[in-house]
C-alpha positions, 0 to 999 in steps of 0.5 A: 893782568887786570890785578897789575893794572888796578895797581899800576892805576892807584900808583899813578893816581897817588904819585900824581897826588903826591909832592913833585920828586927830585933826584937828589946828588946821593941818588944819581951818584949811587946809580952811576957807582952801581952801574960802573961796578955792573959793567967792570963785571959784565966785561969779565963775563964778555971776556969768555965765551962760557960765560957770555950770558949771566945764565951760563955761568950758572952752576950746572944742574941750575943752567941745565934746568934753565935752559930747558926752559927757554928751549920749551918757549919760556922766559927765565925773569930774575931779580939781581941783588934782590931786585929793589933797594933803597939809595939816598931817597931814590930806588934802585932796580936790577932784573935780568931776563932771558929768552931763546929764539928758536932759528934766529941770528945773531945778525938779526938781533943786530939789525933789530937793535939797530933799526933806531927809526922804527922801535915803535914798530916793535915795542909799542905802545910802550915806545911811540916814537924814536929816532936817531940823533947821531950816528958815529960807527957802532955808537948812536945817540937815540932819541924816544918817546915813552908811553905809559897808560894805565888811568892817567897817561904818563909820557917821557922823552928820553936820550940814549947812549946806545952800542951795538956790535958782533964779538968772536964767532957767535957772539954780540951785545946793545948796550942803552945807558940814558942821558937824558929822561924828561917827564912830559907834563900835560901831555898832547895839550898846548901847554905841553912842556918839558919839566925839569930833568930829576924835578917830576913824579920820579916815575923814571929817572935813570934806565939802561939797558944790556942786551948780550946774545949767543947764536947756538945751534937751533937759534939765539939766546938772548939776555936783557939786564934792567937797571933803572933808578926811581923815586923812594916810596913816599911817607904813608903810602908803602902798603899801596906803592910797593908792591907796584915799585917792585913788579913794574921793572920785572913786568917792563922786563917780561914785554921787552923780552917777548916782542923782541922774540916777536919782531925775530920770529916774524923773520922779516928782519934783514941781517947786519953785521 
């Protein structure tokens, strides 16, 4: 632990450090291509129950083994399609985790990702606030504040897209896709503002989020997909930076995971549908 910080603390400092990143039309667009080609085949996946969750359409003895390890309380955390890539001066990342919650409902996982208004309560220090901007059925628009500190602090304001819902008997998904991410430039001082959108650090520019679930017998098992978008790895500093790049999205991943099991296991949410 102490290792990822020491890292994660030379990463901020050397991107602070570094010239302002933009976002260019190449990488937005290889973000949006890869994102239209995931969901096309999370739709396919959604359409049979035997393959709800990516885990479940693993070979036999693979998901076997898996599952053993999520029923004994691990976390199965994988790269997909290597994890990182580069894409038109930006990065792209892809991880998927999964988990199981021993006595937990789907309608519990539901009425967590629907509580809009208090993700802070779950997810923080990560998350500092949040709020919903709109509601029309099972579509919401969701506004938070992002918090990263590790040396220097790192603060985004980001506007989600988000869809829940239940599906056939034992099934339901929360899909996140960002609209808008701004990077807050001197945070918590009177001169906090805003810069513009795809013209920061290029800590984060594009993330969502697809959440699928299955209630089983003994409780819920739960899948989170991760693709994001960041800058490239400036000219000089990849022995320093890309270790960092590569581990934070699966370390991002594996809190995600572990406090939504925790909001679930401490049984004080009350069931949606």
């Amino acid at each position: 632990m102490r290792l990822r910080i020491r890292w994660l603390a030379a990463f901020l400092v050397t991107a602070g450090l570094c010239p302002a990143a933009r976002l260019s039309p190449g990488a937005e667009r290889a973000f949006e291509d890869y994102i239209s080609g995931f969901e096309a085949q999370l739709a396919r996946r959604h359409a049979c129950p035997y393959s709800y969750l990516a885990v479940l359409d693993a070979g036999p003895a693979r998901r076997a083994e898996i599952e053993r390890q999520m029923m004994a309380g691990a976390m199965h955390i994988e790269p997909v399609n290597g994890g990182t890539w580069p894409v038109n001066g930006g990065l792209l990342h892809h991880w998927r985790g999964d988990a199981f919650v021993s006595a937990a409902t789907r309608q519990q996982m539901l009425a967590l990702l629907r509580d809009y208004n208090h993700l802070s309560i779950y997810y923080a220090p990560q998350v500092q606030w949040s709020h919903a901007v709109s509601e029309q059925g099972r579509f919401v628009t969701v506004a938070m504040q992002l918090w990263e500190r590790n040396v220097v602090t790192v603060v985004l304001d980001a506007n989600y897209a988000v869809e829940t819902g239940l599906t056939g008997t034992n099934t339901g998904y929360g899909f996140s896709r960002s609209i808008h991410i701004w990077q807050i430039d001197q945070p918590g001082t009177s001169q906090e503002h805003r810069l513009p959108e795809g013209q920061d650090d290029g800590f984060l520019w594009r993330l969502n989020s697809y959440w699928s679930f299955v209630q089983v017998r003994d409780g819920l098992l739960m899948e989170c997909e991760a693709i994001s978008l960041t800058r490239d790895i400036p000219l000089g500093f990849g022995w320093l930076i890309t270790p960092v790049v590569r581990s934070l999205p699966k370390t991002s991943l594996e809190f995600t995971l572990n406090a939504t099991r925790k909001a679930l296991l401490a049984g004080t949410l009350k069931e949606a549908r």
